[in-house]
N, C-alpha and C positions, 0 to 999 in steps of 0.2 A: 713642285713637290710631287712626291710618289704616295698614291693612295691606295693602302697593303690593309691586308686580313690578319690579324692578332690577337692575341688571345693569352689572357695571363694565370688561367685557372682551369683543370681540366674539367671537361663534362660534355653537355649535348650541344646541339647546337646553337643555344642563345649564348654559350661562352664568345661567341665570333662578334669580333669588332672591327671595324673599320678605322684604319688613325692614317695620319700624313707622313711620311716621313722625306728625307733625302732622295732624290733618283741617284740608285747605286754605282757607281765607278766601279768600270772591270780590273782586278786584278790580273796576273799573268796565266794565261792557260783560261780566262772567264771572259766571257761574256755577257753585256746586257739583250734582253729582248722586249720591245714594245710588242704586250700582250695584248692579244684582240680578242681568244677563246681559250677557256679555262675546262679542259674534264676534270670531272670530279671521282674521284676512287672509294673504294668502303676502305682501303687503307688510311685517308684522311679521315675518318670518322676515327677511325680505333687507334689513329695518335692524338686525336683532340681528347678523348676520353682516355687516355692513358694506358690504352691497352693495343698497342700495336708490338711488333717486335725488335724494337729500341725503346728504352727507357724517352720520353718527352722532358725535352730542357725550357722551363719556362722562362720569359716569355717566349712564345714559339708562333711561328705560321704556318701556312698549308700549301701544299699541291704537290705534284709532281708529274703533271703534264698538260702542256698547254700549245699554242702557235700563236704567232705574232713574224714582227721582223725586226731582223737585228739591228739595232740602236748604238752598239760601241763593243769592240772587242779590244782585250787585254793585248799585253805584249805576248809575243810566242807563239800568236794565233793567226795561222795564216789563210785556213783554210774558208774564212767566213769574211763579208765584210758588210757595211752598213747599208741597209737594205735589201739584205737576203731575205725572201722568207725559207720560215723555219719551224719545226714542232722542239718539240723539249720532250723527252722521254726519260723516262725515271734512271738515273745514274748517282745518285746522291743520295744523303738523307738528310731528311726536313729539317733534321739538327742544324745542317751549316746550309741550307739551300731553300726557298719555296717559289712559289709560281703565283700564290693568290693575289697579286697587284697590279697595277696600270704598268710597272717594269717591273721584271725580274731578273733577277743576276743570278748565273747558273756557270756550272765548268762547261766551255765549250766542247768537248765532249761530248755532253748531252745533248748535242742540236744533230737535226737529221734535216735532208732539205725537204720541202715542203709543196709539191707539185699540186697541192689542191684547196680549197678556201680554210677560213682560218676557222670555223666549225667541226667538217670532216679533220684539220690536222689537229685538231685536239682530242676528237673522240677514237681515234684511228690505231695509233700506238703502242698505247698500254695494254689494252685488251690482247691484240695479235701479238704483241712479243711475248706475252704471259705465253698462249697458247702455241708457237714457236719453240720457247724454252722448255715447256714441258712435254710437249709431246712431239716434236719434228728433230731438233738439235740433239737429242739423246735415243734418236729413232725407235722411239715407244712405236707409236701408231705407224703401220703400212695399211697399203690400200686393201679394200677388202675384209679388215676389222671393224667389229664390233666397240665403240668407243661410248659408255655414258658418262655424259654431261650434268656434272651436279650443278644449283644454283644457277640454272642453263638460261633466264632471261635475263642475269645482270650482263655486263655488256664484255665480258672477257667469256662466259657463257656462249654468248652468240658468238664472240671468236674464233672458236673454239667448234659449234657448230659448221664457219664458212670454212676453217683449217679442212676439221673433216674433211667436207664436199670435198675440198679443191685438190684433194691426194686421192680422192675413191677409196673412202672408207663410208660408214655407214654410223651417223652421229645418233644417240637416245639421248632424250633431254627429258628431263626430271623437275617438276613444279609439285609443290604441297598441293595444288587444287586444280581442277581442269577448266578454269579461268584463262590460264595464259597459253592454252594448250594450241588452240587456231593461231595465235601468234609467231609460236615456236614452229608449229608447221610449215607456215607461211617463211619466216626466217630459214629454214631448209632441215631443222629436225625429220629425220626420217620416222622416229615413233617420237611420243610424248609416254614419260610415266609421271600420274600422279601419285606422290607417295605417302599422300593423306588419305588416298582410296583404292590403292592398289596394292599388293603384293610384292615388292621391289624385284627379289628375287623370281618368285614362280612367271612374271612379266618378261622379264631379262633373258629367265630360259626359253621362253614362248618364243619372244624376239628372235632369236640365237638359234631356234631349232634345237634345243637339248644341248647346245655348246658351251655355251657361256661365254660372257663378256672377254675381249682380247683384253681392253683396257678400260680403266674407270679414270675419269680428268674430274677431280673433287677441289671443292673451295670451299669445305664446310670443315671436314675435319671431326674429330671427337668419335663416340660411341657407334656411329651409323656407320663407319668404317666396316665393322667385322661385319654387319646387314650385307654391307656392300662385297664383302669377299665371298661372302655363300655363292655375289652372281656371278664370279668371277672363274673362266677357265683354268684349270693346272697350263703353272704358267703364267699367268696373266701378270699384269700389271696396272696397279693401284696408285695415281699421279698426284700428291695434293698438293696444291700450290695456296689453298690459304685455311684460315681455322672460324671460318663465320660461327663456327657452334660455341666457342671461347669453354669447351670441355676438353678434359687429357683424351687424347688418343691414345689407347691402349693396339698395340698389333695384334691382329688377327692369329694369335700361334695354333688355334685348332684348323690352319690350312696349313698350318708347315710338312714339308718343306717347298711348294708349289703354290709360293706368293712372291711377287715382288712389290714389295711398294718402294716408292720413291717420295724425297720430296725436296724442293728447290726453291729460291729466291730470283729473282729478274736479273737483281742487281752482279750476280756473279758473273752474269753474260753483257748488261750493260753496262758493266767498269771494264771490260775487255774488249779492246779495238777491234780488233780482228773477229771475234764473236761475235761483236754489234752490227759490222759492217758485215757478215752474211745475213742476220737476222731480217738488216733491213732492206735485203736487195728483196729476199722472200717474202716481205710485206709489199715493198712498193710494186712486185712485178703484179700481185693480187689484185692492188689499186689499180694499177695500170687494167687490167686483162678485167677488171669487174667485180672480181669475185670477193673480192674485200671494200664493203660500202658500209662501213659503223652505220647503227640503226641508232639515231638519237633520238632520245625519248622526251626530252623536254632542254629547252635555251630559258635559260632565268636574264637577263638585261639588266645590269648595274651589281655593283658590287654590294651597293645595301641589300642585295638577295640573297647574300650568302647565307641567311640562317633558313629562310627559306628552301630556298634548296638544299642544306644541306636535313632540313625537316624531310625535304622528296625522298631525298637517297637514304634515308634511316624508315622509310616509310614500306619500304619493301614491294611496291608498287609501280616501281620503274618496269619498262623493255626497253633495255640497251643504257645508253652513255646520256648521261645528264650531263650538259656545258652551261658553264654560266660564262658571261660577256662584260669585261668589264665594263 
């Protein structure tokens, strides 16, 4: 039997159950994978509570990134076979796919190979493609800019900061308190702003030398947006890739016409072959060369943890990538 995370009613984390079911049979183009390390996303929070960006089909499960080795591939599927290791990177949705069990069955598609233990391949992935897709693939950020980091110690955050580094540009990261400030330092933040005690803007221009920010890489979303365009150069570009503030964003129109914002999903670049496979030559060369080491912040052990951990991850108290093990 296969022991999976389910959940038949939306809300926090005590909705998360454990039950047995069947170990899954690949379909054609699927693959199964024996899971060994589970990351955990704030997307998997805001589909358990019902507020992510697909409606949740009950009953449902979780994840969308994890590594293991592959266990059985479909017909059609040539490129994989039993015993690969391998990550799962987000290419689906939790609707028809998850990751929270001892096996999961996923479109093969979604596997990348796997050059390093099954902890780092689960915390590795997610974060760097985020930060890939919005600021390298649509070449926002060059070397040499000014890029701040909102929500800069969840673990797409830090991505986000080692992206930075590794082009020569120059990352601001951003914490409500100067609590995680030596952290973000230490992770390679070249300034920290706390934006519970600072100035967002008059900080940004300090930073900048009276220039203002090249580009903002936001995961919050909502009202702090237009805060966020005062620091932004004519010209600039405003990245957000998620909406943690769960308020309308309203566009900045008193910078028009010298804003760009943008905003994008993963999934447009991970259902497209050819976009995935550079994505993840630019990640793995990172792993290779160093510069991309996910900062794990806490391994939970058994899948009776899930509500626990997923308590850590709503806790706001993480640096970096929370894995749980089945």
């Amino acid at each position: 039997m296969n022991r999976v995370v389910r959940f038949t009613e939306l809300g926090g984390p005590e909705v998360l159950t454990v039950v047995e079911e069947p170990v899954p049979q690949p379909g054609p183009g699927e693959a199964v994978v024996a899971v060994e390390a589970i990351g955990l996303n704030r997307a998997e929070s805001m589909f358990r509570r019902g507020e992510y960006i697909e409606p949740t089909r009950l009953p449902a499960g979780l994840g969308y990134e994890a590594a293991g080795t592959v266990a059985a591939v479909g017909a059609g599927v040539d490129r994989w076979s039993a015993g690969d290791p391998v990550s799962i990177v987000p290419a689906f949705s939790m609707n028809d796919h998850t990751v929270y069990g001892d096996h999961a069955l996923v479109p093969a598609r979604a596997l990348v190979p796997r050059p390093v233990d099954a902890v780092t391949g689960a915390a590795t992935w997610m974060p760097f493609l985020v930060a890939y897709a919005g600021l390298l693939e649509p070449r926002v950020l060059q070397p040499g800019d000014h890029v701040l980091v909102t929500a800069a110690s969840s673990s797409v955050g830090l991505a986000a900061i080692a992206t930075a580094n590794r082009i020569g540009a120059v990352p601001i990261a951003t914490s409500r308190s100067r609590a995680k400030a030596q952290a973000l330092l230490d992770a390679g933040a070249a300034h920290v702003v706390a934006t519970g005690e600072e100035d967002l803007v008059a900080r940004c221009r300090e930073i900048t030398g009276g220039r203002g920010l090249d580009v903002v890489f936001d995961a919050v979303a909502g009202p702090a947006v237009e805060t966020m365009a005062d620091a932004v150069r004519p010209d600039g570009t405003i990245v957000i890739h998620g909406r943690l503030s769960g308020e309308p964003t309203i566009f900045p129109t008193a910078t028009l016409p010298d804003l760009v914002v943008r905003s994008f999903t993963l999934f447009a670049m991970t259902r497209d072959a050819e976009r995935l496979r550079r994505a993840a030559a630019f990640v793995a060369a990172g792993m290779r060369g160093g510069d991309f080491a996910p900062q794990v912040d806490r391994v939970f052990d058994g899948l009776d943890q899930v509500v626990a951990a997923h308590e850590h991850l709503e806790s706001n108290a993480q640096v970096g990538k929370i894995v749980l093990r089945p």
